[in-house]
C-alpha positions as CSV (number, residue, x, y, z in Angstrom):
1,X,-65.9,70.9,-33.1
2,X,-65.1,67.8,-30.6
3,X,-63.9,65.9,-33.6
4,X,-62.0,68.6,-35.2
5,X,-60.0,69.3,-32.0
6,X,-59.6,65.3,-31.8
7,X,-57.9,65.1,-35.1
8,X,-56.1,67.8,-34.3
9,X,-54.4,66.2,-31.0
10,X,-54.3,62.9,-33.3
11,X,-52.3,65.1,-35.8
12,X,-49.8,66.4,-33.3
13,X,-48.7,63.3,-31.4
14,X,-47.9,61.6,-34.5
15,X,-45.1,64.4,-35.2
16,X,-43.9,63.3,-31.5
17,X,-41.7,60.3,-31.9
18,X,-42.9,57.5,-29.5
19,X,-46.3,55.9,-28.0
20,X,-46.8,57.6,-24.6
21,X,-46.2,60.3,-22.7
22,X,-46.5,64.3,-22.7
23,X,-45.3,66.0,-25.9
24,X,-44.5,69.8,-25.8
25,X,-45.7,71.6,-29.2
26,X,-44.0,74.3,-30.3
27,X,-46.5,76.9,-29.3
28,X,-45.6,78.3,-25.9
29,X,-47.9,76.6,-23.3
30,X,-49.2,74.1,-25.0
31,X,-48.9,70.2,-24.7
32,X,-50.3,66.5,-25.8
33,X,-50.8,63.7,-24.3
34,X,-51.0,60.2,-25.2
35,X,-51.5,57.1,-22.8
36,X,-52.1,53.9,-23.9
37,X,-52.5,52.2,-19.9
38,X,-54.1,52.9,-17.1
39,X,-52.3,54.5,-14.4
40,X,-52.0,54.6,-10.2
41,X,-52.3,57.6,-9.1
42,X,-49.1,60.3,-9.3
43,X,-48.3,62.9,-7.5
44,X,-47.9,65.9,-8.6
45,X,-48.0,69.6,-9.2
46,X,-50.7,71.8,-11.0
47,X,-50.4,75.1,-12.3
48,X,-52.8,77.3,-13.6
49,X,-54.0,75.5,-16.6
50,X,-56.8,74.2,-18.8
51,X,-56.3,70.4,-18.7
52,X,-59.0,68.5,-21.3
53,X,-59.8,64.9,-22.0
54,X,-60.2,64.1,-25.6
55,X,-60.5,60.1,-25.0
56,X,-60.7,58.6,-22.3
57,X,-60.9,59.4,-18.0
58,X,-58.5,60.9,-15.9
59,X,-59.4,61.9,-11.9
60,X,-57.5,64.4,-9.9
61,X,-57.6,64.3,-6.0
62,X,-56.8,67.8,-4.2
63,X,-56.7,67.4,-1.1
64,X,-60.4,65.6,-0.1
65,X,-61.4,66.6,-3.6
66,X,-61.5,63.7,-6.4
67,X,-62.5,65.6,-9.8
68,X,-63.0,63.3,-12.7
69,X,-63.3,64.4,-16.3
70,X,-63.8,62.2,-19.8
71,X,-64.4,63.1,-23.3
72,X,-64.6,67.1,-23.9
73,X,-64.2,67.5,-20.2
74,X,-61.7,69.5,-18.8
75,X,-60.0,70.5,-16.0
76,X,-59.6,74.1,-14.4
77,X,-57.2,75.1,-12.2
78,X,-56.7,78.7,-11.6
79,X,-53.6,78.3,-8.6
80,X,-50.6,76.4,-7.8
81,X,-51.9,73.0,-6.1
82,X,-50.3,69.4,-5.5
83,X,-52.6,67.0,-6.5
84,X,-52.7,63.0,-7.3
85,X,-53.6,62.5,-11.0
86,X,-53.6,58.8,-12.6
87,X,-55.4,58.0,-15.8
88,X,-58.7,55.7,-15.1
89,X,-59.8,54.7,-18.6
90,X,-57.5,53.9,-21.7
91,X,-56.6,50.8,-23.7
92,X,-53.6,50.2,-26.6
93,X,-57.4,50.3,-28.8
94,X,-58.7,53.8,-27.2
95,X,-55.2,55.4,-25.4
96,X,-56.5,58.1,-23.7
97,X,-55.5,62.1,-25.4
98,X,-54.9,65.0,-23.9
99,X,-54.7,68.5,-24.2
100,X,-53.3,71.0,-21.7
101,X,-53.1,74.8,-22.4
102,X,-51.2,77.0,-19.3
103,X,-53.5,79.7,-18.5
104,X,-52.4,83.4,-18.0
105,X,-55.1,85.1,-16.5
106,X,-53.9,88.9,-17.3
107,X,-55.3,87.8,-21.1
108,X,-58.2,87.5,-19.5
109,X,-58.2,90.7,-18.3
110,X,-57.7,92.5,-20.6
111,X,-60.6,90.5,-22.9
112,X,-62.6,91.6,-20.3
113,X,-62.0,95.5,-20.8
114,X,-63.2,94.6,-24.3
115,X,-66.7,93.3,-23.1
116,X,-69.8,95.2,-23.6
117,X,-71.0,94.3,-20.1
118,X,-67.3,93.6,-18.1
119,X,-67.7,90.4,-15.9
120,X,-68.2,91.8,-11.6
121,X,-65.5,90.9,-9.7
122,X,-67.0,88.0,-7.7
123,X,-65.8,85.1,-5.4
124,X,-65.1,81.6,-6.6
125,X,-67.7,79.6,-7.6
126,X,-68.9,76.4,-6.1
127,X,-65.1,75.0,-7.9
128,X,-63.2,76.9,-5.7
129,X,-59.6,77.5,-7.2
130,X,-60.0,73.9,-9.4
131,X,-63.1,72.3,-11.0
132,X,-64.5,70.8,-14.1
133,X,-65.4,72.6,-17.0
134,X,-67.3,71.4,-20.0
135,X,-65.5,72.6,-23.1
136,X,-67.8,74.9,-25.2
137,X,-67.9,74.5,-29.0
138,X,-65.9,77.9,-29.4
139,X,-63.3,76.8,-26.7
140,X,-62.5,73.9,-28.8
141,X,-62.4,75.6,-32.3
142,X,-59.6,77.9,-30.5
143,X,-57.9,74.9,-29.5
144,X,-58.0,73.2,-32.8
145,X,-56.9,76.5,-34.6
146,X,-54.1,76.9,-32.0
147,X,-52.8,73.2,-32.8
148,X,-53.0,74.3,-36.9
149,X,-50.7,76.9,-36.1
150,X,-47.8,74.3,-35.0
151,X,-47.8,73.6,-39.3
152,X,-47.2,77.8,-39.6
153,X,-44.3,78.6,-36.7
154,X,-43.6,82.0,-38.8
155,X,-47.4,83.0,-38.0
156,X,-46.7,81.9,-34.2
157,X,-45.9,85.0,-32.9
158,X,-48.8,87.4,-34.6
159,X,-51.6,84.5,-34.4
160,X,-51.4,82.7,-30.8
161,X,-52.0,86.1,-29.2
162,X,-55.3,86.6,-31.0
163,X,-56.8,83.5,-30.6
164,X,-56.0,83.5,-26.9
165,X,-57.7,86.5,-26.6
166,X,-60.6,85.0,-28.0
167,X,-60.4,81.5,-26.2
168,X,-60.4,84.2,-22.9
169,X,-63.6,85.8,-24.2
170,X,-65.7,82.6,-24.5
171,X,-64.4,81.1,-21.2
172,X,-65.4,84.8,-19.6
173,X,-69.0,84.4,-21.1
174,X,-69.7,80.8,-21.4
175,X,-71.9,78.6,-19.2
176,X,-69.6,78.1,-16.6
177,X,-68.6,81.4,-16.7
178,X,-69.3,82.4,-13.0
179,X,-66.4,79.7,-11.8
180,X,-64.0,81.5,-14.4
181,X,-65.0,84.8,-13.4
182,X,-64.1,83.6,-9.8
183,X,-61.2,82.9,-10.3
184,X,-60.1,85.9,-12.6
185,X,-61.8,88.2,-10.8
186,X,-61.5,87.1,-6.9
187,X,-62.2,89.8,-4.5
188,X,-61.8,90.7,-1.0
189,X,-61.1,87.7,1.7
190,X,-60.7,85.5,-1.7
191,X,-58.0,87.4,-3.1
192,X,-56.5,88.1,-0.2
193,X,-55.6,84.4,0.8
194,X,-55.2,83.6,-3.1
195,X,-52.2,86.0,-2.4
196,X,-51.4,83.9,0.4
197,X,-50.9,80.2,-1.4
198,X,-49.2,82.5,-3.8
199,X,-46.6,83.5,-1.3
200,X,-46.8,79.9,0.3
201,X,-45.8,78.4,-2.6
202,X,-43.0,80.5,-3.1
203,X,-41.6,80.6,0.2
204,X,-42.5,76.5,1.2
205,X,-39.6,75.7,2.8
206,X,-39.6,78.2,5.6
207,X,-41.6,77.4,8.8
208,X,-45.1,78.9,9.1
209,X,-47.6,79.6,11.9
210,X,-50.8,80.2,10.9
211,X,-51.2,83.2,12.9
212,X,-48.8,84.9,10.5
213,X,-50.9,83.8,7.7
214,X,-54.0,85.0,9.1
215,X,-52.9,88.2,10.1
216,X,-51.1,88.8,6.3
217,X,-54.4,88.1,4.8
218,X,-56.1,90.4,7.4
219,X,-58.0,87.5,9.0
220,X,-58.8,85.8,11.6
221,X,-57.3,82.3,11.8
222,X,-60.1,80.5,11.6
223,X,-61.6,82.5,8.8
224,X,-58.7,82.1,7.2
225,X,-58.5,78.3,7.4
226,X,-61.7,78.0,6.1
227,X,-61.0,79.8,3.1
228,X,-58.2,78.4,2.4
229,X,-59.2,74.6,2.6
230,X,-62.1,75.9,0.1
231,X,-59.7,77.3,-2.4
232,X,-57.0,74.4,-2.1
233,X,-58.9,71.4,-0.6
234,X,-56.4,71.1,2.3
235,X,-55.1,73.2,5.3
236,X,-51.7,75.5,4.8
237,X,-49.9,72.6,6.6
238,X,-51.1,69.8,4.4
239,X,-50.6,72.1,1.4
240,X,-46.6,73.2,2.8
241,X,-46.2,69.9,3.5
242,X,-46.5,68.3,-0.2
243,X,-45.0,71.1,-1.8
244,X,-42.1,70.1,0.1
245,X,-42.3,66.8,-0.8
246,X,-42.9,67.7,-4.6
247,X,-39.8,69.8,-4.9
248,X,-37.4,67.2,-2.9
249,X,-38.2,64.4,-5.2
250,X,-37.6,66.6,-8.4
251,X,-34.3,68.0,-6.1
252,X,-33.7,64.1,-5.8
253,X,-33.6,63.5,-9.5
254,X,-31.0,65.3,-10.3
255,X,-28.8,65.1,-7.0
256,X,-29.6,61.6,-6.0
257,X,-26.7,60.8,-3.7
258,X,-27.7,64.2,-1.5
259,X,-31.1,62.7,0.2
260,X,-30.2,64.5,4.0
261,X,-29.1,68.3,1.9
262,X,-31.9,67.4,-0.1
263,X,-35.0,67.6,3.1
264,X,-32.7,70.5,4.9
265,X,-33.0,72.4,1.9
266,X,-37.1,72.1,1.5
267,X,-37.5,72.9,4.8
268,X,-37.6,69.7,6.9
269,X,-35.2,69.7,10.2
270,X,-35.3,66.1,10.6
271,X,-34.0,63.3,8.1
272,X,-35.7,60.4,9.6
273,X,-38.9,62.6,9.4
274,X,-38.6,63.6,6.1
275,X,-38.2,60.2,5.3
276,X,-41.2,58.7,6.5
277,X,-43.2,61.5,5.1
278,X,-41.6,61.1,1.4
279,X,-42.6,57.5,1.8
280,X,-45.7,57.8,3.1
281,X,-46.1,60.1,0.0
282,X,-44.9,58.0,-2.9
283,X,-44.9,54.6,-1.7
284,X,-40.7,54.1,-1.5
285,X,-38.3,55.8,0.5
286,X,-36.4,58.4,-0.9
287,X,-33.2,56.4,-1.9
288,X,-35.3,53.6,-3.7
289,X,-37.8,56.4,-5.6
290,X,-35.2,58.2,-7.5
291,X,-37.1,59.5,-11.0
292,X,-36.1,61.2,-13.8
293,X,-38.4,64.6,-14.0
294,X,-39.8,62.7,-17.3
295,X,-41.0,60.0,-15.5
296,X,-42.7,62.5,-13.2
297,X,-40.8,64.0,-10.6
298,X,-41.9,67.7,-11.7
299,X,-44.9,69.0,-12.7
300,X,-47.4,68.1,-15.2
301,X,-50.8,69.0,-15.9
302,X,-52.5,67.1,-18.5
């Protein structure tokens, strides 16, 4: 199946014009990637998503987390999360492919009402919100059927649905099932301050006190601390912090000459602060570091 799926990927990029870089397909929620070069690592923004490596390394850091995945590895993340990402093992002779699918976890759901025994609503596993899953055979013949559909648009709309469905069924039952089920199935204290990165990220720019978060989530702070540095692999301030930052340098791409309306808008109430911390971030100061969201000012998660 691993060399099926391959082919498939292979297949793909080559109806992408160019050598490198992300390609969208034309099935929602579903991309390539191709990298010829090793690369430092990039901050950046994960959603929830099913990253895999189909050559070659990439590692992920979250927080005090590094998560590294190679061939028919992949990478799980089940909630919003900045992250630093950089590719670790690819060559012009063996450019490392990629395959990321955006997960929806109300699919999943509803796959598990169909179940003969329905999956128990259960914490996180030992992943947390993020971890490394290795890619069953049936994961990857969904995948490879999914990137044969991109040949048959017309058969888009009646096909993707089903094969999702199923691609949610093995992930539900499969080995690492337990870490899936945690994340689609979180309960109590879990769910509760899964609710809270939710409204975090939403809501980033406007101060926070962790008391207020605590006491939404029906905690106590340092219950709630704890459980949120397991989910995320940082604290609420760390996590506010680079969302912040993530969102002014993709604000800075396309209003480069507006660096002070820029931090005031993402929360910051200080320029000079908001400068150290954006260079402390990404190496260059906010004036020097302006990027196009294709060179990687937004979000990516392949």
């Amino acid at each position: 199946m691993f060399t099926a799926l391959k082919r498939s990927v292979e297949a793909a990029l080559r109806d992408h014009p160019g050598k490198d870089g992300v390609a969208r397909t034309v099935l929602p929620g579903l991309t390539v990637i191709r990298s010829e070069n090793q690369s430092l690592p990039m901050q950046v923004l994960y959603k929830p998503v099913l990253a895999i490596a189909i050559q070659g390394t990439k590692q992920v850091s979250v927080g005090e987390r590094v998560f590294r995945y190679a061939d028919g590895q992949a990478l799980v993340v089940g909630i919003d999360v900045p992250a630093f990402a950089s590719v670790t093992r690819a060559s012009p002779a063996e450019p490392y492919l990629g395959l990321a699918l955006e997960l929806d976890f109300a699919p999943m759901r509803d796959a598990a009402d169909t179940m003969t025994s329905p999956p128990p609503a259960i914490s996180p596993g030992r992943g947390g919100g993020i971890f490394v899953y290795d890619c069953p055979a049936e994961v990857m013949d969904c995948l490879t059927r999914l990137l044969a559909l991109a040949k048959k648009p017309e058969a888009i709309a009646a096909i993707q649905p089903l094969i999702l469905r199923e691609l949610c069924y093995w992930m539900l039952s499969g080995p690492q099932a337990q870490d899936v089920r945690g994340l689609v199935f979180a309960k109590g204290a879990v769910r509760r301050v899964l609710e809270a990165v939710h409204a975090l990220r939403q809501h980033y720019q406007q101060p926070i006190r962790m008391e207020t978060l605590a006491a939404a989530a029906a905690m106590s702070p340092a219950s709630f601390y704890q459980h949120f540095k397991a989910l995320t692999s940082m604290t609420p301030l760390q996590y506010q912090k680079q969302m912040r930052l993530l969102e002014a340098r993709s604000l800075l791409a396309e209003h480069p000459g507006n660096i002070a309306q820029v931090a005031y808008t993402v929360g910051y109430g200080s320029v000079s602060q908001f400068h150290r911390e954006y260079k402390r971030a990404f190496g260059e100061s906010p004036r020097n570091d302006i990027v196009t969201p294709e060179q990687g000012s937004g979000c990516t998660s392949t």
